[in-house]
C-alpha positions in Angstrom: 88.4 142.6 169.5 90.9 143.1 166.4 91.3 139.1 165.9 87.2 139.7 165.5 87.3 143.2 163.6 89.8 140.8 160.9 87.6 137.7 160.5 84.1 140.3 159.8 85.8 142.4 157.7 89.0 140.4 155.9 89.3 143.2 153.1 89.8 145.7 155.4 93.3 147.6 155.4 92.3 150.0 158.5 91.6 147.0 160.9 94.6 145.1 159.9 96.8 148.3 160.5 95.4 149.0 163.8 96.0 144.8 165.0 99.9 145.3 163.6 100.3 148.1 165.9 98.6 146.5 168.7 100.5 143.1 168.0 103.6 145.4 168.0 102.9 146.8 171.6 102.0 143.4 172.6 105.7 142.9 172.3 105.0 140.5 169.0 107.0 142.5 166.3 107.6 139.6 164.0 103.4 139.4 163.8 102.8 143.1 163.4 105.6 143.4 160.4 103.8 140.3 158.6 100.6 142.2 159.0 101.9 145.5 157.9 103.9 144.0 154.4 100.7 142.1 153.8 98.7 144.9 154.1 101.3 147.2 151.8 101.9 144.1 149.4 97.7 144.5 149.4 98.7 147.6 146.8 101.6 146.9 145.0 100.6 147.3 141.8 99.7 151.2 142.1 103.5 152.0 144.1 106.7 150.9 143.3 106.7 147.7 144.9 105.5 145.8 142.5 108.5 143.6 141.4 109.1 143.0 145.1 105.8 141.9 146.3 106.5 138.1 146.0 109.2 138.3 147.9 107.8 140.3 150.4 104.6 138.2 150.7 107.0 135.3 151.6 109.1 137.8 154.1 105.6 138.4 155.7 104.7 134.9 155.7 107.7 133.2 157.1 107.1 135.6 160.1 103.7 135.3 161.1 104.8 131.3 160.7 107.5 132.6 163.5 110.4 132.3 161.6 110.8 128.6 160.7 113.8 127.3 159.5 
């Protein structure tokens, strides 16, 4: 239903914070992370995380990739 929720509403913080913690008690914590930095990342540029978001962008995306080498 979440997987669903995403693809109708892309932009939409709440539904991606409710699939992370989902994904994390569907024992997939490397998927929920990745959805919760891209989510924060979302809003770097009004907290302090602006000078890290690249970096955390690729953190995200290396593990909803599952960690390739």
């Amino acid at each position: 239903m979440l997987d669903r929720a995403r693809r109708e509403f892309p932009n939409s913080d709440s539904v991606r914070v409710f699939r992370a913690m989902t994904l994390n008690d569907a024992q997939r914590p490397d998927e929920a992370v990745a959805e919760l930095l891209t989510v924060v990342t979302g809003h770097a540029e009004v907290t302090d995380l602006g000078r890290w978001a690249v970096g955390l962008r690729g953190l995200a995306q290396w593990l909803a990739d599952g960690r390739p080498e």
